[in-house]
C-alpha positions in Angstrom: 17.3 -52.3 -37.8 15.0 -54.7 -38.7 12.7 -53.9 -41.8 15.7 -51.7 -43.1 18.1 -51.4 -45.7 21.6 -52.2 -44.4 23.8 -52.1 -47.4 23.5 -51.6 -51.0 21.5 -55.0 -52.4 24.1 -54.9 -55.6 26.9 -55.4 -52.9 25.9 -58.5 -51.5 27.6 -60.9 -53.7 31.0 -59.2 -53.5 30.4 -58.7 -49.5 29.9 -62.6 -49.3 32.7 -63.3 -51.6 35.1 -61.4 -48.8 33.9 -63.2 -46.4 34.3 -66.5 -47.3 37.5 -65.8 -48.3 38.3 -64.9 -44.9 36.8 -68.4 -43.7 38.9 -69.9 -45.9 42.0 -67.9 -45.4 41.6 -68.3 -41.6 41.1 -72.1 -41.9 43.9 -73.2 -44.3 46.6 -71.0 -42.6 45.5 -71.8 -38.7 44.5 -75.4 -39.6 41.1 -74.6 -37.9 37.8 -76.4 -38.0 35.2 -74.6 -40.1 33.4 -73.7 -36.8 36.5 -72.9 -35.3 37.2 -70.6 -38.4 33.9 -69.1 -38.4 33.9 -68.3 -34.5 36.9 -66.0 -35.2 36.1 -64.6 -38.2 32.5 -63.6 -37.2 33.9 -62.0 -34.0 36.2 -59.9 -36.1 33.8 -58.6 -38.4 31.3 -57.7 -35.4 34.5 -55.7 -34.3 35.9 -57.4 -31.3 39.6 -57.2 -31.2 41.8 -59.3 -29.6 42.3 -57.1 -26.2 38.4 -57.2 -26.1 37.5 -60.4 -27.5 34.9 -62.8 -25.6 36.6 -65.4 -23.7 36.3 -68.5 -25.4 34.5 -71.3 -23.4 33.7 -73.9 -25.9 33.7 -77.5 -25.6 32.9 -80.8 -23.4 30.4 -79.7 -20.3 29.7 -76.3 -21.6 26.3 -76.3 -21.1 25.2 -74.6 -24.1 27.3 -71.7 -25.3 30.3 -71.0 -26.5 32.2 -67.9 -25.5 31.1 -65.0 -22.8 32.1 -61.2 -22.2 31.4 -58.9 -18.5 32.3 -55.5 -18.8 30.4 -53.5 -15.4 26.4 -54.8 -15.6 26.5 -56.4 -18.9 27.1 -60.0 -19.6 27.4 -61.0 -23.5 27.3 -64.6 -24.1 28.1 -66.3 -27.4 26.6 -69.2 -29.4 28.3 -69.9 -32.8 26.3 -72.5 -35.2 28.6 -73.1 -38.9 28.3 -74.8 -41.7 31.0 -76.1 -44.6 31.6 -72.6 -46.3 33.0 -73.8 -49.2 29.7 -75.1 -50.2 28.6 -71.5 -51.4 25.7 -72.3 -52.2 24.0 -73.5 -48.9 24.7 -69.8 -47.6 22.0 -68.6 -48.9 19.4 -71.3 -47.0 17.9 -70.1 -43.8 18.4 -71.3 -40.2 15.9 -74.1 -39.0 14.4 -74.4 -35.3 17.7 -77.0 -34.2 20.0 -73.9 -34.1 17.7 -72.6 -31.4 17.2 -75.4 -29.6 20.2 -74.4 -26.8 18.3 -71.6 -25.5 16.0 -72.8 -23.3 19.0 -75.1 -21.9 21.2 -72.0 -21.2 18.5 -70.0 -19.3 17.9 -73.2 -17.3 21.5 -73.1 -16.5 21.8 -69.3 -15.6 18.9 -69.8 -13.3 20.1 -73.0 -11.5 20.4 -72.3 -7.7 23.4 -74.0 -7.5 26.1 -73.3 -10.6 29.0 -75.6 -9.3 26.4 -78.4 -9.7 28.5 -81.1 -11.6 30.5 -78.5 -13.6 33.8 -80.0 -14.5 34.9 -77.3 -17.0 37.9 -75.1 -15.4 36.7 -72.4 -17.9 32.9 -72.8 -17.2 33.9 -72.2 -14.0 35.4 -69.5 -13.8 33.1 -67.9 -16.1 30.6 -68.3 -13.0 32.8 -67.2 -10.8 33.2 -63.5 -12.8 29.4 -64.3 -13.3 29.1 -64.1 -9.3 31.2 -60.8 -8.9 29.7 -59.1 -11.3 25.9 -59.4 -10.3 27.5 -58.7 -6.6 29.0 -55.6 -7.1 26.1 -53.7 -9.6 24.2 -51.8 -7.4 20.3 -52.7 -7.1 19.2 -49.7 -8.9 21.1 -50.4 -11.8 19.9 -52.5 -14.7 22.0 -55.8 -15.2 21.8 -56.5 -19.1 22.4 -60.2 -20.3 22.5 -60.4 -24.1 22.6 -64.0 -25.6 23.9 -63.5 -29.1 23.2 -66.6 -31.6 25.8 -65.8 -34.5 24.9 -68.0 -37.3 26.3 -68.8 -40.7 23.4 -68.8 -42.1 21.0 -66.4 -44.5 18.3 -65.7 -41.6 15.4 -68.0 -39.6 12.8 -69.9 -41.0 9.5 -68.6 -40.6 8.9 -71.4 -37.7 11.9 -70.8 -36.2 11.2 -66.8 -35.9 8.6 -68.0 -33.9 10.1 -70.0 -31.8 12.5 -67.4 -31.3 9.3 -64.8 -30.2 8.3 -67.1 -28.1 11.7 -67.6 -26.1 12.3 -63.6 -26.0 8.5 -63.3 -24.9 8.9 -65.9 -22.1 12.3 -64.8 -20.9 12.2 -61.0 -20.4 13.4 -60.8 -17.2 15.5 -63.9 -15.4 16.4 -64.3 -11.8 20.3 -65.2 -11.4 21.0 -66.3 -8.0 18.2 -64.3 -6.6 19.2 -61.0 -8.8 16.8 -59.7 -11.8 18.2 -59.5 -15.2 17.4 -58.7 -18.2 17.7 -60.6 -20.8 17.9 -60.1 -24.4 18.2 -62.6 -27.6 20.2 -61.6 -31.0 20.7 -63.2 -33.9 23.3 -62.4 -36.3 23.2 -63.6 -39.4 25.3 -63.1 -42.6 23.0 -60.2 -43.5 24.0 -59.0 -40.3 27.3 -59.8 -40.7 28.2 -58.5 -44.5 26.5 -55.0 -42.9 29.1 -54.6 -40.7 31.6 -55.0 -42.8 30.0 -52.7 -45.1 29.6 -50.0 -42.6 33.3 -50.6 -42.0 34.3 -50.6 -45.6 32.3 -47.8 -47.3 34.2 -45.4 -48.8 31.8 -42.9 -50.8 29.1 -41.1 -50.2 26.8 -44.1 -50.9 24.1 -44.9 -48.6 22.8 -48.5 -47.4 20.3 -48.0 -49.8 22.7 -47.4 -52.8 21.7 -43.6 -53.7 24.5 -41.3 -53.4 23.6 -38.2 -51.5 26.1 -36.3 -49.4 24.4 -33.7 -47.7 22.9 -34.7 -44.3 20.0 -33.2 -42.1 20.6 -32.8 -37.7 17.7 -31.8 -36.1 19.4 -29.9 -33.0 17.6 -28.6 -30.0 16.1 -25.2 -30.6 14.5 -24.0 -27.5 16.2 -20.9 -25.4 20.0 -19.9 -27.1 20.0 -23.1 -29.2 23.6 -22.7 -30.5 26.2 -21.0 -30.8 27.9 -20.0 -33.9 31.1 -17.9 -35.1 33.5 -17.6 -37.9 35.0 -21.0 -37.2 32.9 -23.3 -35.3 29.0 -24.6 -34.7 28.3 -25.4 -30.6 24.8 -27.3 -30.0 22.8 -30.0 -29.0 22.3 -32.7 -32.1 19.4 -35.2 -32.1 21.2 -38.9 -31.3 18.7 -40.3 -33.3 20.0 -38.6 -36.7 23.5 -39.5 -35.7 22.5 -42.4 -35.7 20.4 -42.7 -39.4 23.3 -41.4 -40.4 25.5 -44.1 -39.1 22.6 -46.5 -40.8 23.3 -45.0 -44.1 26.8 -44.7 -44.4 28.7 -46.5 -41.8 32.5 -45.7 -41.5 32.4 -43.0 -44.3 31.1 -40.0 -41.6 34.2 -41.4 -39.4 36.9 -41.4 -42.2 38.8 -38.1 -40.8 39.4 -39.6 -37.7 42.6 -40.6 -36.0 41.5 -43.8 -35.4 40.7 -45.9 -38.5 38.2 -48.2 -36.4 37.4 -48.6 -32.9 36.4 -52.0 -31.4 34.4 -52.7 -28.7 35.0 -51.4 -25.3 33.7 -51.2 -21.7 33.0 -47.0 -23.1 30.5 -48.6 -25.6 29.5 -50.4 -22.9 28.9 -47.8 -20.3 27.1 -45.2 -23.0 24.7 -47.8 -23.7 24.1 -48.8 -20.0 23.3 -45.2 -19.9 20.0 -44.8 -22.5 18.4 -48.4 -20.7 16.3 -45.7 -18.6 14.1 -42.6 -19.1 16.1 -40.6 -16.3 19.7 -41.8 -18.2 17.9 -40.7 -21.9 17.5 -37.4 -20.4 20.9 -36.8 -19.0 23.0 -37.9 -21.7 23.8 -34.6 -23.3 24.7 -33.5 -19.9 27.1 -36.7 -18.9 28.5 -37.3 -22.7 31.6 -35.1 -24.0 29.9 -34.9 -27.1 31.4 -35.0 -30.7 33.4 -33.1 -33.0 32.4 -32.6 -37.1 34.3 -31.3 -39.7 32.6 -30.7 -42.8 33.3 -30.0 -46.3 30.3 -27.1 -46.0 27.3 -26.1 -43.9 24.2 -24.1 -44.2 23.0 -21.3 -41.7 21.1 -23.7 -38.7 17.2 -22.7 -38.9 14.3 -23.3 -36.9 15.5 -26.9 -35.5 17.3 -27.8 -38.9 21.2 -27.8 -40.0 22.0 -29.2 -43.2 25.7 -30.3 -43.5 27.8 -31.5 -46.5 30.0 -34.3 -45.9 30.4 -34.1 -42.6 33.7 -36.3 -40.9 33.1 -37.0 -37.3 36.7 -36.6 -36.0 35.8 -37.2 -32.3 32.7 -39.6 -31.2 32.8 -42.7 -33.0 32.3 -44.6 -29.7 29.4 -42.7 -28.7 28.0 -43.0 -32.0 28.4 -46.7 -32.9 27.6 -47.2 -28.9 24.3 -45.7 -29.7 23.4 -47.5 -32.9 23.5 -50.1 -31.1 21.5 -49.8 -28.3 19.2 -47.7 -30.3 18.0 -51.3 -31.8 18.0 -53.1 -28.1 15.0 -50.5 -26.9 11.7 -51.5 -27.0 9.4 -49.9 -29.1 7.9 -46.6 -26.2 11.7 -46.6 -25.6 12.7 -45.6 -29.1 10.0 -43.0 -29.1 11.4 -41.4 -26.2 15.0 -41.6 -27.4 13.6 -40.0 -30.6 12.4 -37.0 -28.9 14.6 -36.5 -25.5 18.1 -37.7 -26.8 20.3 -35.3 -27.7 24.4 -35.6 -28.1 26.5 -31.8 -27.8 28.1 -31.4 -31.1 30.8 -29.1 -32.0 30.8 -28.3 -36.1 34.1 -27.4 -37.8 34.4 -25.8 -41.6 37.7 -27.9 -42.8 39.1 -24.4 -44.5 39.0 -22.6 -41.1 40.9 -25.6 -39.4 44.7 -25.2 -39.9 45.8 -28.1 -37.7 43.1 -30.9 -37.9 45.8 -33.4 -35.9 46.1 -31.0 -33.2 42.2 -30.4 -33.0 41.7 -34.6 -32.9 43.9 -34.6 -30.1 42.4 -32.2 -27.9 38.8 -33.3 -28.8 39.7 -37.8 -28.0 39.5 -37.5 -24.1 36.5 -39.7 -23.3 37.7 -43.0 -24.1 41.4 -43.5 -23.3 43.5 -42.5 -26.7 46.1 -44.4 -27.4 49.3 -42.2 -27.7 50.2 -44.4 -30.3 47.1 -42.9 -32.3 48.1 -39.8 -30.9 51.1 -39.2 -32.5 50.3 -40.8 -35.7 50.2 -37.6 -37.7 53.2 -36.7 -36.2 55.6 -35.8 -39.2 58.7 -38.6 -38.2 55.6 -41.4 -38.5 54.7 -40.3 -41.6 58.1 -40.5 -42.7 58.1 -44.1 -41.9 55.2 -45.0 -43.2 56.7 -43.3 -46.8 60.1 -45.1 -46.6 58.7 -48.3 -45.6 56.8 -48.2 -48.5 59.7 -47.7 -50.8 60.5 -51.3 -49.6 57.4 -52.0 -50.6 56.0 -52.6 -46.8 53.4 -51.0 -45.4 53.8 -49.2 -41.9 50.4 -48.9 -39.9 51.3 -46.2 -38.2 47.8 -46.0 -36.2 44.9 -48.6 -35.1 43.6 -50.8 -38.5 45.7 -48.1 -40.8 45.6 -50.9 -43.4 42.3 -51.2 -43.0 41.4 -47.9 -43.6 44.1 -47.7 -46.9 43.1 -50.9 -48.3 39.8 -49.8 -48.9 40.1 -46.8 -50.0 43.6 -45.6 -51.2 43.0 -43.1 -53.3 42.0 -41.1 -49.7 45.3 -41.8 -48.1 47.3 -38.9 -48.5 50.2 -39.3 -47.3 51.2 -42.6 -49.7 49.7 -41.3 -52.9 51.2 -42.9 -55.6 50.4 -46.3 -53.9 47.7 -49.1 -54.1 46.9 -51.9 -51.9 47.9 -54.1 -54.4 51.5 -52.5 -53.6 51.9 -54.6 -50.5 50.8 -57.9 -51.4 52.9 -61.2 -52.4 51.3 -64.3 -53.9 50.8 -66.3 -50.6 49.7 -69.8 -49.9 47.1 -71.1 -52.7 46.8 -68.1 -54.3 45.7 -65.8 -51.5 47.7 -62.8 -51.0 50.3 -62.3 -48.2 50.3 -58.3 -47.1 53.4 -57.1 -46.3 53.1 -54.7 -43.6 54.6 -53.9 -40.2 52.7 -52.0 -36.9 54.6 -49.4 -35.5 54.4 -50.9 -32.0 55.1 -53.9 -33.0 58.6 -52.4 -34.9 59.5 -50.5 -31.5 59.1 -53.1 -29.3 61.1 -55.4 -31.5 63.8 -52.8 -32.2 64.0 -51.9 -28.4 65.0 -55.9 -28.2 67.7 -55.6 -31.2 69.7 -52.5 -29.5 70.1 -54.8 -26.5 66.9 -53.5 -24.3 65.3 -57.3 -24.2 63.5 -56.6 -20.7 62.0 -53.2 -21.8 60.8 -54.8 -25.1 59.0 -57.3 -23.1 57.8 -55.7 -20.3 57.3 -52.0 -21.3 55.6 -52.3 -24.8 53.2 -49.5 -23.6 56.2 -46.9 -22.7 57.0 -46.7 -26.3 54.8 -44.1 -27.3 53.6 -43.1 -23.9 57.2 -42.1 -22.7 59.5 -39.6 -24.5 62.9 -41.7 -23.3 61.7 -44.8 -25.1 60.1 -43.0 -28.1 63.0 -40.7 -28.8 65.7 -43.7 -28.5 63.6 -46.1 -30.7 62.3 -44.0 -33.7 64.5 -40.5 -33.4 68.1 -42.1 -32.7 70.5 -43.9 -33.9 72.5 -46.5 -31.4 76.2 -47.1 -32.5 76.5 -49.7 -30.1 74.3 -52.8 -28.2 73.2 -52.1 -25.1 76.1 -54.6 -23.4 78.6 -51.8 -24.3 76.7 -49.5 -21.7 75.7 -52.6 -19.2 72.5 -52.1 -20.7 71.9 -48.8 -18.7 69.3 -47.3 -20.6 70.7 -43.6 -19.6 74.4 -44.4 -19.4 76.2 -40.9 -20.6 78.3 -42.6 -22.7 75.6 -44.0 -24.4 74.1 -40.4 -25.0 77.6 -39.0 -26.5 77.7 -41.7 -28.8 74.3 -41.7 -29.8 73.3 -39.8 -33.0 70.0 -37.5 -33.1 68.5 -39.5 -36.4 65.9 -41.7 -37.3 67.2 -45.0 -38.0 66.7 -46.5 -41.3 63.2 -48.1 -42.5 65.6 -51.0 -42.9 67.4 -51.4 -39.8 64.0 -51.7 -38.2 62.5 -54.2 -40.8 65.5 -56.2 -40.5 64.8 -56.2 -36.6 61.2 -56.8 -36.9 61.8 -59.8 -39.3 64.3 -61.3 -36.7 61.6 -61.7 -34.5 59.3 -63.2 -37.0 61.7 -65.5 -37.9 62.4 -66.8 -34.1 58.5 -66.8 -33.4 57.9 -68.7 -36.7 60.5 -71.3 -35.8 59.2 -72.0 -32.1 55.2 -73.3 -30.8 53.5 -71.0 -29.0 52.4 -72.0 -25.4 49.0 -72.8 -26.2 50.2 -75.4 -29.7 53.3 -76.6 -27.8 50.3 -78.0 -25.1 48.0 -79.0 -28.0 51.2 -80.7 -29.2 51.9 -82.7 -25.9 48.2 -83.6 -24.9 48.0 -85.6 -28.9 51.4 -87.2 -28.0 51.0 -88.2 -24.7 47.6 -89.4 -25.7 45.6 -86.7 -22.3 42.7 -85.4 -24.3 40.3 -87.4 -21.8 42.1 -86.5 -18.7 40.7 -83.1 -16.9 42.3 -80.2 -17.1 43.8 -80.0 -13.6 45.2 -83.6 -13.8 46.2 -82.3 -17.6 47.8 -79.3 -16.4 50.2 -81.2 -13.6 51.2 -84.0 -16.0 52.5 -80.7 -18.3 54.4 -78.9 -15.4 56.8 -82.5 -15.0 56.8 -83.0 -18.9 60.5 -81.9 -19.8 59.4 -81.6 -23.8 56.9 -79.4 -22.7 58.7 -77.3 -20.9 61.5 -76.8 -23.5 59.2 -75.4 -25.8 57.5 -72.8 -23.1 60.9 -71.4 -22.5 61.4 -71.4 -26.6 58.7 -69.6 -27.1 59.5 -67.2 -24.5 63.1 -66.8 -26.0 62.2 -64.9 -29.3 63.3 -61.4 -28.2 66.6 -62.9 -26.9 66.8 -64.1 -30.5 66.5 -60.3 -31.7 68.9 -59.3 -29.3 71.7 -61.4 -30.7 71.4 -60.6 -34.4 71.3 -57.0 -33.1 74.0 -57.1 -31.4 76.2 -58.9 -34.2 75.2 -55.9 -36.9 75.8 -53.1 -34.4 79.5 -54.7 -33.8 79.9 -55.3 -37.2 79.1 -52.2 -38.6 78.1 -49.0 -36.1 76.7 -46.5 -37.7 77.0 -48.2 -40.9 74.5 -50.9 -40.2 71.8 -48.2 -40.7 72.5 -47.5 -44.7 73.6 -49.9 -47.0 74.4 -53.1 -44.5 70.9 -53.6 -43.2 69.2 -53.1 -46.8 72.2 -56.0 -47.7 71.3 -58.4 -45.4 67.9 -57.9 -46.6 68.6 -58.6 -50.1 72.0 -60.5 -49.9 71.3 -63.5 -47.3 68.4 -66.4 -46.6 66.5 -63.3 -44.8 65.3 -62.1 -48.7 62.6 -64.7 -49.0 61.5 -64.0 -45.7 62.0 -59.4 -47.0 60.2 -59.7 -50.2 57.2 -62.3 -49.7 57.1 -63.6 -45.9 58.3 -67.0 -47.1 59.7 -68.8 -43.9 59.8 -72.1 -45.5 63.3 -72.0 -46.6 64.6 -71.7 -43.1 62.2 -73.5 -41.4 63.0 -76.7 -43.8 66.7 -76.0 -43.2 66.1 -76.0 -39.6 64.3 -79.2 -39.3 66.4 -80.7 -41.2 69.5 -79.8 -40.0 70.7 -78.3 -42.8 71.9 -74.8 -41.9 75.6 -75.4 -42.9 77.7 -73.6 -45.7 75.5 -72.1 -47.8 73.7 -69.8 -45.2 77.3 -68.9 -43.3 79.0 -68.4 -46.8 76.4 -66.0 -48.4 76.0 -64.1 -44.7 80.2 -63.9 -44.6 80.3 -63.0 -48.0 78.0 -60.0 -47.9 80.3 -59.0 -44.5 83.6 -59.6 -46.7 82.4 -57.1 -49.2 81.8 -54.1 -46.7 84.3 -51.6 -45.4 83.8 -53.1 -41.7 84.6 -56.9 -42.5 87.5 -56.4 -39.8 84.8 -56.2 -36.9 83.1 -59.3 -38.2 85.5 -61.6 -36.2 85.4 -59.5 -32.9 81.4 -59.0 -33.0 81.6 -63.1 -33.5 84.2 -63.9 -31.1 83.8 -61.3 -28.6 81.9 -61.2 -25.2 78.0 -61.1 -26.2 75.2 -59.4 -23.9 75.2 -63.5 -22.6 76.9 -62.4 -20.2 74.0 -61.1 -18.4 73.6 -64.2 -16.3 72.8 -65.9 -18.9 75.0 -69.0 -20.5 77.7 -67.2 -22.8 76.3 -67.4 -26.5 79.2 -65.7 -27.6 82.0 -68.4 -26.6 79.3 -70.8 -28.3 79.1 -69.0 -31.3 82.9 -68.4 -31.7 83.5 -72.4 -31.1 80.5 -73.5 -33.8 81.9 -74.6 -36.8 81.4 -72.2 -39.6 79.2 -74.2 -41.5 76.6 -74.0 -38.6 77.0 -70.3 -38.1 73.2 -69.1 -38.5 72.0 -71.6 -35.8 72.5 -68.8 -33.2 
């Protein structure tokens, strides 16, 4: 990589704009440090996502780094070094030799005989005890990687630092961990570094890194014996990895743009496929051990003599192995790369896109090596892409499949299925200036509306079931309940439930009305982890340690109260779901939910995310009339106001062992209805 272009020059500017809007956007809204901000915000952009994010480590006693990640034999640790991003202009200033200076501290830790020695840090240790495990259960054949990444916010080294770091990567090749040799490498990444990823991610045309437009793209495939196979509709044979790679280089996400997946992250796959090129022996294997890839292309020319030259071609099935590979590819030495140039080769299957009538149905046959979410799966799938068309028309946009928005945000003109829309169709004003999206995840709206129908413990516990098991999926997104769950003791296969039970897609507004029920709860309550930032400040424990921390919190009543708030949102859901389903039936689904959206204190919260309102009403005790007359009126004015009183007054799914919200309801005085 080094040496290389690695985006468009002209780019830079707008690149760096992004991301310091992201520093800023992620500082201001989670009331962040600008190290803290940067931390999260770098680890995006290098793809992590949440699921397989580092584990966060920083802080007193950490002896030198910051964050850490084991998937099988490699070990990833972090060191983060910031600096005040809204000074713009100091990002362009290289790194000095002081934002170096941890590493010889941290190999002097990893090599120290004895790791419990004076470590006081519950999450330093456990880091060495995953640390132990893992350097136990790698065979002694198999190569044990240790990468220490430096992220920095910063515009490269300085020329003595470079040096410095030479010397450290010279000095430290291999390291003994309690007795076991590793190997070690040192990264930096830089903003360079950083605004190419994004680029990679972000290009949408046939632009390479170096800013020429060209799409047509030479594969070298293997040509000895029957080098390939070839009929009317497909291409079978063995690509050189390294030109899936250049290609990769030059123009990032724009080869991947057909696939199902918008954007992979990292996973112990990547991890594994680049575990497998460490060695000669696993270099010439991988065509053998890899499932390969699958390319459609917009055209093709007959393969000769070694060469096949391919116009726009979309890699619907291999991202992993691809980005897996560009990756390592710049972790090999120098003989390495020259063997990997001429003995890697990846089996590729070539599509012409007029000969494939189904390209859905050939992505899902093809994503089998690293587990496919059925989620992505069924993305294409004609009821989701109904969704995604009527949540638009209330102007919200429905990812219907892993970083859809993503993927539509930067290139919408390529989104077929929401033509006549922009990004700039989903965005409020938000707070100073930035914009809010307004967009929903379809897990996210099935798990929520799984709580509103009265199925609480399934929403909580069974999120993955929704698109992995047909009862769930067809109840959520093809049917429509006429009744909460307490009518049928919450029996999710009750006959009664099935007679009564229409086969329809509920409404886009049924479900956003359930989603926002939930956001409104969760923004209304702490989460764990700032309800026991909250209590440490008050009760004055930052110096304590953690385990004498961590018993004072188990006896602290306040503390406690706010665990189980937070952990009450879906019951939240549940209620206002099962108020509109005794209310109105069936008829919640057309024009009641789209009233409530409009008509009551939930349209701030519908048409720019704006939680203030309620939150200002709720701390200040000031949810009486107004809210309870608006919400009654809107009721009043539809042909099911008689069921208002019985939804209110009648037995609620409380009942359920749980203190009767129903009788509480019933006996609040009007004015204080919407407290429930």
């Amino acid at each position: 990589m080094r040496g290389k272009a690695l985006y468009p020059t002209r780019q830079k500017e707008n690149l760096l704009r992004g991301l310091v809007d992201d520093l800023n956007e992620t500082k201001d809204q989670k009331g962040l440090t600008y190290y803290a901000a940067f931390r999260e915000v770098a680890l995006s952009w290098l793809g992590y996502s949440q699921d397989e994010a580092p584990t966060i480590i920083d802080g007193a006693n950490d002896r030198g780094f910051d964050a850490y990640r084991i998937s099988r034999s490699e070990i990833d640790l972090f060191q983060f070094k910031s600096q005040d991003f809204q000074k713009t202009k100091t990002l362009t200033s290289p790194a000095d030799g002081q934002l170096i200076a941890d590493i010889p501290r941290i190999v002097s830790f990893l090599q120290s005989s004895d790791f419990s020695k004076e470590v006081k840090s519950r999450r330093l240790k456990t880091f060495i005890g995953q640390l132990q495990t893992t350097l136990q259960s790698v065979p002694e054949e198999e190569i044990v990687l240790l990468r220490l990444n430096l992220v920095v916010l910063f515009d490269g080294l300085t020329l003595a630092a470079q040096n410095e770091l030479e010397l450290h990567r010279k000095q430290n090749g291999i390291i003994k961990i309690l007795g076991r040799e590793v190997m070690l490498e040192i990264d930096v990444y830089d903003i360079d570094r950083l605004l190419a990823s994004k680029w990679r991610e972000t290009n949408s045309q046939w632009v390479d890194a170096t800013g020429q437009h060209s799409d047509w793209l030479t594969f070298h495939y293997q040509s000895k014996g029957s080098a390939y196979i070839n009929d009317k509709t497909s291409l079978i044979l063995y690509v050189r990895a390294r030109d899936l790679i250049d290609a990769y280089r030059r123009f990032g996400y724009q080869i991947f743009e057909a696939n199902v997946r918008c954007e992979i992250t990292k996973s112990q796959v990547n991890d594994a496929i680049r575990q497998q090129v460490a060695t000669e022996k696993g270099i010439d294997e991988f065509k053998l051990l890899n499932n390969g890839i699958t390319i459609i292309c917009a055209n093709r020319k007959q393969p000769n003599n070694g060469r096949l030259d391919v116009m726009q071609p979309q890699i619907v099935n291999g991202l992993q192995t691809i980005t897996s590979l560009f990756e390592a590819y710049d972790s090999l030495s120098g003989e390495m790369q020259e063997y990997f140039d001429e003995k890697c080769f990846v089996l590729a299957r070539l599509y012409d896109q007029q000969t494939i009538q189904d390209v859905p149905k050939l992505v899902r046959a093809t994503n089998n090596q690293n587990k496919m979410e059925q989620r992505n799966l069924r993305s294409n799938d004609q009821d989701q892409i109904s969704f995604e068309r009527d949540f638009a028309k209330l102007t919200w946009f429905y990812e219907r499949k892993d970083f859809a928005w993503t993927a539509f945000e930067r290139s919408p003109n390529q989104w077929t299925t929401l033509k006549r829309y922009k990004d700039r169709d989903f965005k409020v004003a938000g707070r100073q200036g930035r914009p809010t999206i307004r967009r929903v995840d379809n897990q996210d709206i099935g798990q929520h509306w799984l709580a509103s129908i009265g199925h609480v413990d399934d929403a909580a516990q069974r999120r993955r079931l929704i698109f992995e098991d047909d009862k769930y999926y067809t109840r959520i997104f093809l049917s429509r309940v006429s009744k909460p769950a307490f009518d049928y003791q919450f029996q999710f296969t009750d006959p009664r439930a099935e007679e009564e039970t229409v086969l329809s897609a509920p409404s886009a507004e049924a479900l956003l009305l359930a989603h926002l029920t939930y956001r409104l709860a969760k923004e209304n309550v702490l989460t764990s982890a700032k309800a026991r930032e909250k209590i440490i400040v008050e009760r004055r424990l930052g110096n304590l340690p953690d385990d004498e921390i961590d018993q004072r919190l188990t006896r602290d009543p306040d503390y406690i109260k706010s665990l189980a708030l937070s952990a009450g949102t879906f019951l939240f859901t549940e209620l206002c779901g099962f108020l509109f389903l005794r209310a109105f039936g069936l008829d919640f689904y057309n024009k009641a939910a789209l009233g409530l959206l409009n008509q009551t204190d939930m349209e701030p919260i519908y048409r720019s995310l704006n939680f203030e309102t309620i939150k200002q009403k709720i701390s200040g005790e000031e949810l009486r009339a107004t809210t309870y007359s608006r919400c009654y009126g809107f009721f009043s004015n539809t042909s099911c106001c008689p069921s208002l009183p019985k939804a209110i007054s009648g037995e609620t799914p409380s009942s359920r062992n749980r203190p009767n919200r129903g009788s509480c309801i019933a006996n609040r005085r009007a004015g204080d209805c919407s407290r429930g």
